[in-house]
Biopython code that builds the backbone (N, CA, C, O; Angstrom):
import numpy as np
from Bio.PDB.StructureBuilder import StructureBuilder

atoms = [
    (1, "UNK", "N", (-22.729, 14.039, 43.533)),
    (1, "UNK", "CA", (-22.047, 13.015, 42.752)),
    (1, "UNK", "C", (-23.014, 11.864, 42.452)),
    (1, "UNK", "O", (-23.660, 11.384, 43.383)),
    (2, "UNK", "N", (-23.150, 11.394, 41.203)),
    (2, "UNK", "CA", (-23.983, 10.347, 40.790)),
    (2, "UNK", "C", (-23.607, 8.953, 40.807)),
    (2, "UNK", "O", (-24.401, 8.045, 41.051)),
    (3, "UNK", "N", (-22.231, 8.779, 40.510)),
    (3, "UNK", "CA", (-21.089, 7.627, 40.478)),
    (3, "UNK", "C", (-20.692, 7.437, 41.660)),
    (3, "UNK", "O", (-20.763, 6.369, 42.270)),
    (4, "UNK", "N", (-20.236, 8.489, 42.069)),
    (4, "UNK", "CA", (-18.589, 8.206, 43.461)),
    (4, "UNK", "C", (-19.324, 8.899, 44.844)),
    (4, "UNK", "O", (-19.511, 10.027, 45.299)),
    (5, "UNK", "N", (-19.628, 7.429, 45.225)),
    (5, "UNK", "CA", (-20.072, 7.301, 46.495)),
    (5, "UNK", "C", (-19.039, 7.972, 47.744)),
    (5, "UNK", "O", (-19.680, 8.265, 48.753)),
    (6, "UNK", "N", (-17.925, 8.185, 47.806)),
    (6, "UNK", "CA", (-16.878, 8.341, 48.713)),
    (6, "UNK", "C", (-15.524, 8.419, 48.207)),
    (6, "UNK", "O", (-15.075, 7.472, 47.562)),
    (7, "UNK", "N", (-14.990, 9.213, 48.382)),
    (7, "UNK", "CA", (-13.647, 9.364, 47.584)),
    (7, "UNK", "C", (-12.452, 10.304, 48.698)),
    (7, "UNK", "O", (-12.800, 11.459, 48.947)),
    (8, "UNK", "N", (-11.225, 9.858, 49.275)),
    (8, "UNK", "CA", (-10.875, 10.576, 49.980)),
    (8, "UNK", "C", (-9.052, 10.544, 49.437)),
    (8, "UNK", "O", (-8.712, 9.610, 48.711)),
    (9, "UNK", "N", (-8.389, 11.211, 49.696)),
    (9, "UNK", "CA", (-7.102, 11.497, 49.409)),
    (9, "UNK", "C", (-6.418, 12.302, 50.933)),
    (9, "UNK", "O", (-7.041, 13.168, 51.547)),
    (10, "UNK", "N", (-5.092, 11.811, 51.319)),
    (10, "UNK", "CA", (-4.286, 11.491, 52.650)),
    (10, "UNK", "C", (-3.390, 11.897, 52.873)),
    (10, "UNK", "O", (-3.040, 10.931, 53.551)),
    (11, "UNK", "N", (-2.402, 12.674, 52.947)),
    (11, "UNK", "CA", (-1.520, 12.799, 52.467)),
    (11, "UNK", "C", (-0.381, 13.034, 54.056)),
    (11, "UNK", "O", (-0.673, 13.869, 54.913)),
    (12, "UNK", "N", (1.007, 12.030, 54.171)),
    (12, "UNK", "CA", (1.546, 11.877, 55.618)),
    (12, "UNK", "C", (2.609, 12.788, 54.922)),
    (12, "UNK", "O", (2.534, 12.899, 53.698)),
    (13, "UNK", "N", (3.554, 13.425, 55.577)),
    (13, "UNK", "CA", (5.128, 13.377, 55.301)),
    (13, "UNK", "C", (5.683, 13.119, 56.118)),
    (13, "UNK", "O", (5.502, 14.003, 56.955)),
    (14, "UNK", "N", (6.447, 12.264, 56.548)),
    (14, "UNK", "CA", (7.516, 11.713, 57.524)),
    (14, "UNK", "C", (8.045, 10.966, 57.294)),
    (14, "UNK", "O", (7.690, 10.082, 56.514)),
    (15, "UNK", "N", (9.595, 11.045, 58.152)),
    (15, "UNK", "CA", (10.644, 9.920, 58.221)),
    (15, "UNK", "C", (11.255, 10.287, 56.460)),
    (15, "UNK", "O", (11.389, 9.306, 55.729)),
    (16, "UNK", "N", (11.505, 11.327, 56.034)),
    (16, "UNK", "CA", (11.968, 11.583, 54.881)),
    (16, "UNK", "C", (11.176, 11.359, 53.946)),
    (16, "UNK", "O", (11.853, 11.167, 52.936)),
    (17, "UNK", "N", (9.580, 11.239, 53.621)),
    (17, "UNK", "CA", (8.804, 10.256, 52.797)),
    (17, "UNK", "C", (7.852, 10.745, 53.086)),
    (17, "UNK", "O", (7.366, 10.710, 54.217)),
    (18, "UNK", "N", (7.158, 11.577, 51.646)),
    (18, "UNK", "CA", (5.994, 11.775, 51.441)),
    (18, "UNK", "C", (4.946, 10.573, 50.974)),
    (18, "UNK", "O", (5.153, 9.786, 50.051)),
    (19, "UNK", "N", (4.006, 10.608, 51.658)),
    (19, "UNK", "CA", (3.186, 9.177, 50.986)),
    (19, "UNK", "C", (1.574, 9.597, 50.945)),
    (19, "UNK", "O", (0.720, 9.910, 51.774)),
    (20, "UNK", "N", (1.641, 9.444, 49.680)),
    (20, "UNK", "CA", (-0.680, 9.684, 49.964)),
    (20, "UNK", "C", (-0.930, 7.837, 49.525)),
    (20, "UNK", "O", (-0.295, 6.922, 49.001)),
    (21, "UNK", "N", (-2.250, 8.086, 50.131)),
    (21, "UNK", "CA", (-2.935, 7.282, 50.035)),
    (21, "UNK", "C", (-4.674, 7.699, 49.054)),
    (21, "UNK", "O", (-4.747, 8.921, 48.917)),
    (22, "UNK", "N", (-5.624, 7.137, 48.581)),
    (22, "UNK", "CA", (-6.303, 7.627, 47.801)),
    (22, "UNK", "C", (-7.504, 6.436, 47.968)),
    (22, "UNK", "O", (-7.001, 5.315, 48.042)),
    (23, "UNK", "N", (-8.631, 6.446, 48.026)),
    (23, "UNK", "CA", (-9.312, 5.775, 48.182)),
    (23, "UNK", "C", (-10.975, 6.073, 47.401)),
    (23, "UNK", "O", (-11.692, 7.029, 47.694)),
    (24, "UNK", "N", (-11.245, 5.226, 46.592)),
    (24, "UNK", "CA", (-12.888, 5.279, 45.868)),
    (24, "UNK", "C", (-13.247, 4.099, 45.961)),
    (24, "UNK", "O", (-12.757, 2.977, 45.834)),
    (25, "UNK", "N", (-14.744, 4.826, 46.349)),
    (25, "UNK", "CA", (-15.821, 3.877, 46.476)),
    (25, "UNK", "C", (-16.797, 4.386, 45.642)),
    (25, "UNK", "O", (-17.081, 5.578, 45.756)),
    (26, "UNK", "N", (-17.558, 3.462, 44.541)),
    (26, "UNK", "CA", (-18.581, 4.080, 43.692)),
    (26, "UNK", "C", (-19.969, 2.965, 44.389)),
    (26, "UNK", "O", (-19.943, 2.060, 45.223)),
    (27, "UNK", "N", (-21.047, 3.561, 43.595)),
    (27, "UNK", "CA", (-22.551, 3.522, 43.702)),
    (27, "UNK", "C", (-22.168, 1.834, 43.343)),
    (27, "UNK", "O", (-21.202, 1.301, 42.797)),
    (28, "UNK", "N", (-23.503, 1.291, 43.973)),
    (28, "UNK", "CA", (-23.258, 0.021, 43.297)),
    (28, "UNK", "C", (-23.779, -0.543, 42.285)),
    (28, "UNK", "O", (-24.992, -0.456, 42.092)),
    (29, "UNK", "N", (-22.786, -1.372, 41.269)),
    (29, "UNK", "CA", (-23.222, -1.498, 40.078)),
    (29, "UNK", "C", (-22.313, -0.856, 39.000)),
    (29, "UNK", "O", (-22.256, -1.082, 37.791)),
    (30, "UNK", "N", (-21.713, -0.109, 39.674)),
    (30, "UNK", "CA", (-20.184, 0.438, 39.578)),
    (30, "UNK", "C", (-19.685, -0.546, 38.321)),
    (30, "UNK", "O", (-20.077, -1.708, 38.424)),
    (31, "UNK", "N", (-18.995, -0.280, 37.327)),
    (31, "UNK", "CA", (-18.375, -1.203, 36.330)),
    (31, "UNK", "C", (-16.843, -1.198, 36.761)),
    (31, "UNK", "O", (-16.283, -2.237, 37.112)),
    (32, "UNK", "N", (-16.077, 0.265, 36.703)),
    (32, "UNK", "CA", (-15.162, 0.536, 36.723)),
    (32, "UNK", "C", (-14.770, 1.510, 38.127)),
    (32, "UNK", "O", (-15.646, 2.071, 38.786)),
    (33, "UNK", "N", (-13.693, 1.572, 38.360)),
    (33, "UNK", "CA", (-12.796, 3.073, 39.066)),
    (33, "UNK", "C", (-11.361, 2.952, 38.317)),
    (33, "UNK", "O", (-10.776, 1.950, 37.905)),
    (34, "UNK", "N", (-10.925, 4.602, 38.278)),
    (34, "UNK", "CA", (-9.693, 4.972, 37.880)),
    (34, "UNK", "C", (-9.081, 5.934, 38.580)),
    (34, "UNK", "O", (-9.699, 6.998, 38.550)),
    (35, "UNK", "N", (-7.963, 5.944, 39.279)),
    (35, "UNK", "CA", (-7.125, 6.782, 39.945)),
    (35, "UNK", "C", (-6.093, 7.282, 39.385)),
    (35, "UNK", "O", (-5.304, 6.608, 38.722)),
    (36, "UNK", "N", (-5.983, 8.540, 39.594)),
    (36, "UNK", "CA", (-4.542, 8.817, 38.752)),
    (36, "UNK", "C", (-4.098, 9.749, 40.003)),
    (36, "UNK", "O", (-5.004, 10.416, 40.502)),
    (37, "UNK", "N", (-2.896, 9.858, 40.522)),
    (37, "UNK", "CA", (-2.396, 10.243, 41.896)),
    (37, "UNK", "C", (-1.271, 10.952, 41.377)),
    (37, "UNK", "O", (-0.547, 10.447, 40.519)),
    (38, "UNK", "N", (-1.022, 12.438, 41.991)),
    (38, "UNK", "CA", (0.298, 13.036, 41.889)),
    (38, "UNK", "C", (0.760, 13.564, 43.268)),
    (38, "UNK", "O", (0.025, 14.074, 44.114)),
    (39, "UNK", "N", (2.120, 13.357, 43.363)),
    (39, "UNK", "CA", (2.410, 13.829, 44.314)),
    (39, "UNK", "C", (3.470, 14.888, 43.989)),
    (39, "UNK", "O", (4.479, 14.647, 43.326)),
    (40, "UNK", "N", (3.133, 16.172, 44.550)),
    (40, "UNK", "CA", (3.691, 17.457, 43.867)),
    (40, "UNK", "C", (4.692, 18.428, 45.209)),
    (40, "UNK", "O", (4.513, 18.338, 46.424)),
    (41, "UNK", "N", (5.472, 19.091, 44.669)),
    (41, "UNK", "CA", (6.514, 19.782, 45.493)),
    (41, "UNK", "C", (6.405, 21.149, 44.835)),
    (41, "UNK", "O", (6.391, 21.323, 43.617)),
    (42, "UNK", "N", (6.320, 22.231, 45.882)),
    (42, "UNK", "CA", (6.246, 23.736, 45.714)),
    (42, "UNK", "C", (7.776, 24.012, 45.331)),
    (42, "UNK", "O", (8.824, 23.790, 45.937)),
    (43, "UNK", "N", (7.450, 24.670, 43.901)),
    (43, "UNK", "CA", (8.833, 25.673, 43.731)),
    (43, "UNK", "C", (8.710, 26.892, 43.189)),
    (43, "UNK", "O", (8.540, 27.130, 41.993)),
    (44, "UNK", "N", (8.836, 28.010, 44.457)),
    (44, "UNK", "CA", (8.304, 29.667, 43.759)),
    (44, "UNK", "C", (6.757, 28.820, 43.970)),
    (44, "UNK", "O", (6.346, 27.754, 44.429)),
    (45, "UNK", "N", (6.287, 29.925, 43.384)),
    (45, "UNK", "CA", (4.750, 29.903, 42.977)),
    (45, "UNK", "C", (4.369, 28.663, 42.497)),
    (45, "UNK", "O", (3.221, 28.291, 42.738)),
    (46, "UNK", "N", (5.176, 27.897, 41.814)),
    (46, "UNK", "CA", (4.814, 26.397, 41.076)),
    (46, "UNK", "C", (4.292, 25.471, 42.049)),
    (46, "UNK", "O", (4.275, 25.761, 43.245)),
    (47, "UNK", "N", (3.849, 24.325, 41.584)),
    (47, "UNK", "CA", (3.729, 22.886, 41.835)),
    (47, "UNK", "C", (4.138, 22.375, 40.752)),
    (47, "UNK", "O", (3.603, 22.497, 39.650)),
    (48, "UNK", "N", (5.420, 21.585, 41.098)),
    (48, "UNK", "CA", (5.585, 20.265, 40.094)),
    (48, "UNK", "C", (5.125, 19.301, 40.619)),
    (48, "UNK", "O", (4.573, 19.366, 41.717)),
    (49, "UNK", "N", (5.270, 18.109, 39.883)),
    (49, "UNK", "CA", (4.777, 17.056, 39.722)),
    (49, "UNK", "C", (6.173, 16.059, 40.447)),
    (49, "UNK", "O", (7.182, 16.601, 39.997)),
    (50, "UNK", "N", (6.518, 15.115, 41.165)),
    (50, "UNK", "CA", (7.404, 14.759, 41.266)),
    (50, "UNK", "C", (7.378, 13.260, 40.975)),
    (50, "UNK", "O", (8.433, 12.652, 40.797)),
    (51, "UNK", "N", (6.164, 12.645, 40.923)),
    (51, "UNK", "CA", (6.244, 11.163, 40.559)),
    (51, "UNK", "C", (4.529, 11.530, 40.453)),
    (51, "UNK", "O", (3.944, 12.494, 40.946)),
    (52, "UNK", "N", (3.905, 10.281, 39.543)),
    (52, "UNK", "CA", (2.529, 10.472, 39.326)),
    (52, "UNK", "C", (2.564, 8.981, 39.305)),
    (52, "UNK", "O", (3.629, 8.430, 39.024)),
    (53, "UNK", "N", (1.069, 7.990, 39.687)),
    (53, "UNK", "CA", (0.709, 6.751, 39.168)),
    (53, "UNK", "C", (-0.867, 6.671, 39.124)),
    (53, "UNK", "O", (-1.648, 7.357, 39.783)),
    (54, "UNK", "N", (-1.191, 5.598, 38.127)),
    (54, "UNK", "CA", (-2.100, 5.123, 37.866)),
    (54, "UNK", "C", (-2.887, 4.360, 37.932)),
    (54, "UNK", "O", (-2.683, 3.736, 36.890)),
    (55, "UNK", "N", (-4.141, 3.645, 38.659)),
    (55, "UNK", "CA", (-4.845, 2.344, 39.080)),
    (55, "UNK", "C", (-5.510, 2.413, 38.312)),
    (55, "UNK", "O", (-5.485, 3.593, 37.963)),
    (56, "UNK", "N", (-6.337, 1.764, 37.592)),
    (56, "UNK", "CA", (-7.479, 1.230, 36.921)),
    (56, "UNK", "C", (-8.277, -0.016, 38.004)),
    (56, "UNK", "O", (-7.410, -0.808, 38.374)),
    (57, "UNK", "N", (-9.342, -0.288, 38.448)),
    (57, "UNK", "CA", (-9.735, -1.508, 38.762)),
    (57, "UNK", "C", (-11.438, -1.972, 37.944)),
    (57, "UNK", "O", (-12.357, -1.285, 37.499)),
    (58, "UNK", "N", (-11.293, -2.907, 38.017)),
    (58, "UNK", "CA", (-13.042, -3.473, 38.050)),
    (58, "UNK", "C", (-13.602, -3.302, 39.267)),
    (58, "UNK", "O", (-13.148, -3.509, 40.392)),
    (59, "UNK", "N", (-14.752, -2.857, 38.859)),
    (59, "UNK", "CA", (-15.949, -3.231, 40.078)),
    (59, "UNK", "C", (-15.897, -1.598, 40.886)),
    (59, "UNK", "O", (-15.655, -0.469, 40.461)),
    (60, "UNK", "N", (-16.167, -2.013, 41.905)),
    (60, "UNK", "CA", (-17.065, -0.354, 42.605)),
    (60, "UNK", "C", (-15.633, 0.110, 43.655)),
    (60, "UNK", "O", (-15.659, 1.143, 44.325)),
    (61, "UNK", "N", (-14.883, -0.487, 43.649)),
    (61, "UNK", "CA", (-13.498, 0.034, 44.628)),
    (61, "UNK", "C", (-12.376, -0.394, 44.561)),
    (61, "UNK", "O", (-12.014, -1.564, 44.438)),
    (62, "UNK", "N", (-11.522, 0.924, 44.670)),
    (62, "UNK", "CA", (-10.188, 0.750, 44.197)),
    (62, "UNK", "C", (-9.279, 1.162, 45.377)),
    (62, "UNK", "O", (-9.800, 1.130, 46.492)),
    (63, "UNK", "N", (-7.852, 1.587, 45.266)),
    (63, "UNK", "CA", (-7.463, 2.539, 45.975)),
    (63, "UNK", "C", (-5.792, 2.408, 45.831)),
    (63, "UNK", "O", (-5.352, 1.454, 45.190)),
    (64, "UNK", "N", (-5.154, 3.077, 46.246)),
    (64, "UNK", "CA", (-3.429, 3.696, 46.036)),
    (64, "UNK", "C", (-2.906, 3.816, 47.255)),
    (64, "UNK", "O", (-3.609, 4.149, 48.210)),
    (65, "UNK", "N", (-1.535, 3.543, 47.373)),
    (65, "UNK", "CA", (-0.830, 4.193, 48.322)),
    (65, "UNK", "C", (0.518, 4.167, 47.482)),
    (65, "UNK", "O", (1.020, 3.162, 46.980)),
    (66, "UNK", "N", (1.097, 5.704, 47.415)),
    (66, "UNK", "CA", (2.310, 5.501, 46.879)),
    (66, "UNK", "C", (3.246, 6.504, 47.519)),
    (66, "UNK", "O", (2.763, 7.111, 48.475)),
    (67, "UNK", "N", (4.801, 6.868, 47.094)),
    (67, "UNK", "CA", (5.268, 7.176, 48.078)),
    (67, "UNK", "C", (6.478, 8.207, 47.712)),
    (67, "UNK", "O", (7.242, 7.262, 47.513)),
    (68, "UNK", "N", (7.294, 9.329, 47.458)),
    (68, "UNK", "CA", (8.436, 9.093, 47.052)),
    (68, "UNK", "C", (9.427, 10.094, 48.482)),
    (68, "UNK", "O", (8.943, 10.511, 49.534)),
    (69, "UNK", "N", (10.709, 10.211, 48.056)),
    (69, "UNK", "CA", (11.642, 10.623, 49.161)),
    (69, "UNK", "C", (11.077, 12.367, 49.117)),
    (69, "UNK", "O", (10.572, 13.102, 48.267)),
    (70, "UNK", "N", (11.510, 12.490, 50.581)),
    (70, "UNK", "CA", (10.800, 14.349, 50.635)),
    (70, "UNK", "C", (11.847, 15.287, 51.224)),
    (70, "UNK", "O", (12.054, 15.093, 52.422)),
    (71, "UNK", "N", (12.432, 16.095, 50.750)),
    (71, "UNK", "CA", (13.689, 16.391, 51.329)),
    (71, "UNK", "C", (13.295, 17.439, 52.705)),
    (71, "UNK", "O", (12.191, 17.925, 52.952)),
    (72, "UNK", "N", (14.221, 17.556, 53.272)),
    (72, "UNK", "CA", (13.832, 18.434, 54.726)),
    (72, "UNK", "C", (13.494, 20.238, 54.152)),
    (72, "UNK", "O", (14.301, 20.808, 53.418)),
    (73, "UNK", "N", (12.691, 20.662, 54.455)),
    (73, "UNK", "CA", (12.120, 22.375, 54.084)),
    (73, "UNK", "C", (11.715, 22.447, 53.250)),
    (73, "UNK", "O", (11.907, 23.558, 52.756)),
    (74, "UNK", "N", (10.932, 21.556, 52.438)),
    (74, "UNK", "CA", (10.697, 21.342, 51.212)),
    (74, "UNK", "C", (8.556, 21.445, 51.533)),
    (74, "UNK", "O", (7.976, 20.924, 52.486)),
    (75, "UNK", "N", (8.005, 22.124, 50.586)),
    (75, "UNK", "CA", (6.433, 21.390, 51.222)),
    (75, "UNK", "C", (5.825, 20.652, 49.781)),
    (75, "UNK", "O", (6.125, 20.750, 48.592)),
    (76, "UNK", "N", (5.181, 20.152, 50.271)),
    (76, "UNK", "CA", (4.446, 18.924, 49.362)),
    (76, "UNK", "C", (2.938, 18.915, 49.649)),
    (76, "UNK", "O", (2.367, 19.340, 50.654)),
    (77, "UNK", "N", (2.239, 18.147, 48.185)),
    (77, "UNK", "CA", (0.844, 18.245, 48.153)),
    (77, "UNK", "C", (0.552, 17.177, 47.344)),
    (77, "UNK", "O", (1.274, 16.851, 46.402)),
    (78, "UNK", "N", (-0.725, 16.463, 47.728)),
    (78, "UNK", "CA", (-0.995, 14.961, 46.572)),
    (78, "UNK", "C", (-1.925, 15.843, 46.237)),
    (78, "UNK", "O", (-2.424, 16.796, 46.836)),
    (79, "UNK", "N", (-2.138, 15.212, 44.810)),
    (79, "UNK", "CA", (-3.931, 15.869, 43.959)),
    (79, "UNK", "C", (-3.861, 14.241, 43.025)),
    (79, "UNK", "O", (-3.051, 13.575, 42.381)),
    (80, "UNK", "N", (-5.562, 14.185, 43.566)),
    (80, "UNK", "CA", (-5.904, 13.267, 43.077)),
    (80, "UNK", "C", (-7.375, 13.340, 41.942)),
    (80, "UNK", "O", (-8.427, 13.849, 42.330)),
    (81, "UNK", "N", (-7.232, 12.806, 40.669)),
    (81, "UNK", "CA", (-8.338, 12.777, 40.092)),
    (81, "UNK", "C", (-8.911, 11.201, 40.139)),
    (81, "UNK", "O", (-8.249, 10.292, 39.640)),
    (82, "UNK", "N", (-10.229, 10.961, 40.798)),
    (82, "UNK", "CA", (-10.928, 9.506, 40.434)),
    (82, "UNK", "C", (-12.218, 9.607, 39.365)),
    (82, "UNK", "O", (-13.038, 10.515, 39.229)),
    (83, "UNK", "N", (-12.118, 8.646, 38.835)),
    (83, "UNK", "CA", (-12.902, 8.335, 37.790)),
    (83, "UNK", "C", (-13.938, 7.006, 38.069)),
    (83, "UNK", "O", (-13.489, 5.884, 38.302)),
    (84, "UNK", "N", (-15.665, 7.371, 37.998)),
    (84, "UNK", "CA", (-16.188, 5.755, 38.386)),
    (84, "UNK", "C", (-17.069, 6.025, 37.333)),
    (84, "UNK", "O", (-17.689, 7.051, 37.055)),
    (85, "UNK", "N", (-17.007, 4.764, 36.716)),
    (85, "UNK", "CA", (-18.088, 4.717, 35.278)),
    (85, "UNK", "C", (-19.467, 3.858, 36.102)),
    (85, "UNK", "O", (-19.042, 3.024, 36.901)),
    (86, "UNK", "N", (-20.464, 3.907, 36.055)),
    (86, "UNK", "CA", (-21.437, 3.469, 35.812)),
    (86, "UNK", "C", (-22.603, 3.860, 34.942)),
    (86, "UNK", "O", (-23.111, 4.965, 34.754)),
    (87, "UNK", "N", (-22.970, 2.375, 34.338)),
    (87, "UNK", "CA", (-24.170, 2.134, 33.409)),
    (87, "UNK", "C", (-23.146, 2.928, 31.917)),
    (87, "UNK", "O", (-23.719, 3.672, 31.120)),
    (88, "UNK", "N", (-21.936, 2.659, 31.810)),
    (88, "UNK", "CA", (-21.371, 3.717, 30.886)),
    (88, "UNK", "C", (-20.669, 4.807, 31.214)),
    (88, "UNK", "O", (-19.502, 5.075, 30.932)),
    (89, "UNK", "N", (-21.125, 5.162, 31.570)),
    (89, "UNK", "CA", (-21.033, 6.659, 31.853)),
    (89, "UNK", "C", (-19.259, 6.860, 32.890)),
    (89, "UNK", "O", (-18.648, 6.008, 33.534)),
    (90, "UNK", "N", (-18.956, 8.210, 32.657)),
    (90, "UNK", "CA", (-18.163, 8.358, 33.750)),
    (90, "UNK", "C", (-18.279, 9.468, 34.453)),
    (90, "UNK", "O", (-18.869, 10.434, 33.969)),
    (91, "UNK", "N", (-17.816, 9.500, 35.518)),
    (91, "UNK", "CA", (-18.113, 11.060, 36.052)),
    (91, "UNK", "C", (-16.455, 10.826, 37.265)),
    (91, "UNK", "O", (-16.165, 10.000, 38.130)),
    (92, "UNK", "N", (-15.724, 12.090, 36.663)),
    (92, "UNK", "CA", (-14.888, 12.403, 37.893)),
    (92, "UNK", "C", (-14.959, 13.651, 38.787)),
    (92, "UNK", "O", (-15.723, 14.610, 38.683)),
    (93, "UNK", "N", (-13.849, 13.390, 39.819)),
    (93, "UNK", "CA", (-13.735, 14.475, 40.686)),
    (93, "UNK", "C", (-12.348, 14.368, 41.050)),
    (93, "UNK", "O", (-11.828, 13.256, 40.957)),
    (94, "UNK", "N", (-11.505, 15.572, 41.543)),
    (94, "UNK", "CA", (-10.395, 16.217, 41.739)),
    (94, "UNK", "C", (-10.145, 16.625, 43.030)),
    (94, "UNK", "O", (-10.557, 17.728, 43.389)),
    (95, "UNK", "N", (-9.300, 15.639, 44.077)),
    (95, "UNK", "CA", (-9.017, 16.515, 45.310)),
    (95, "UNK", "C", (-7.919, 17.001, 45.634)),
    (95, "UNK", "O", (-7.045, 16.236, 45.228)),
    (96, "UNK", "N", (-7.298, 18.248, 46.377)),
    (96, "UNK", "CA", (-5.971, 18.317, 46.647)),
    (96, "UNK", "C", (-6.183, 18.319, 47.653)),
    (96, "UNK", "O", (-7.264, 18.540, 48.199)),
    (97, "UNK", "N", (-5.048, 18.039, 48.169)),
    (97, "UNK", "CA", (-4.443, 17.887, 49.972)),
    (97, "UNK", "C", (-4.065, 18.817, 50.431)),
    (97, "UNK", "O", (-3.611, 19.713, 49.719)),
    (98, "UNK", "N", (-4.112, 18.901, 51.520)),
    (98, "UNK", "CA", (-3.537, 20.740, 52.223)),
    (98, "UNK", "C", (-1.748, 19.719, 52.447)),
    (98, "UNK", "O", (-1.255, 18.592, 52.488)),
    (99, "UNK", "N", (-1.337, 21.696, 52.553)),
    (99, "UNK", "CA", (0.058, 21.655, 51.582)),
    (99, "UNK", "C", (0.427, 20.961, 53.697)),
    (99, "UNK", "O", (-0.169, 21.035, 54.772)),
    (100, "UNK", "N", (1.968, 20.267, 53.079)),
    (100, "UNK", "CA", (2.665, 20.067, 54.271)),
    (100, "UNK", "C", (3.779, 19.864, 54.592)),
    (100, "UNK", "O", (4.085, 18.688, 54.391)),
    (101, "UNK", "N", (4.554, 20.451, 55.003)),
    (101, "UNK", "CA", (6.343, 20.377, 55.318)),
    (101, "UNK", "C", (7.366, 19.482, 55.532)),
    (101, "UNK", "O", (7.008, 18.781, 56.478)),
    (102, "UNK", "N", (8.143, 19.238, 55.256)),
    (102, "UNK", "CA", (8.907, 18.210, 55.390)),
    (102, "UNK", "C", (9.831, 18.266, 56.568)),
    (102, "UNK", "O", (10.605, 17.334, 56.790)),
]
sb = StructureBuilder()
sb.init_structure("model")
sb.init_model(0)
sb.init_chain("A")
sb.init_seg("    ")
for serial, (resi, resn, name, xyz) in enumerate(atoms, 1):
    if name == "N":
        sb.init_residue(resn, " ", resi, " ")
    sb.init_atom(name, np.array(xyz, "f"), 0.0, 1.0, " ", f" {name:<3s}", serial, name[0])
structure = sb.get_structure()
């Protein structure tokens, strides 16, 4: 990675409540970071999407925590794409979370 110094994605389920957290750190000199966070629920073979959000920040670090209700037998997964521009440029990367039960 040329941009994104550190980039990690979290993902808890408990107490009825799936929650990731998402965290970038770019090179310094960094202009920008962009997060875009989904938090997704298995149905059949699928992943939907069940709520998604968006950070934009200035400068070399950003980060998310968001959250929604998780029903009991249900499994869930965050995927996160970050985005860090420097000198122009952007370069992202894509993580998913190992899957986890409610």
């Amino acid at each position: 990675m040329t941009n994104i110094n550190d980039a990690q994605c979290v993902l808890t389920v408990k107490d009825g409540k799936a929650a990731a957290r998402v965290e970038v750190g770019g090179k310094r000199g960094s202009e920008k970071c962009k997060i875009v966070l989904k938090i997704q629920v298995q149905q059949g073979t699928r992943w939907v999407t069940v709520d998604s959000w968006t950070v934009e920040k200035d400068g070399r670090n950003a980060s998310i925590e968001e959250s929604v209700k998780a029903e009991s037998g249900k499994i869930y997964r965050a995927q996160t794409t970050v985005t860090v521009w420097l000198d122009g440029k952007a370069e992202s990367k894509t993580i998913t979370t190992a899957e986890k039960a409610a």
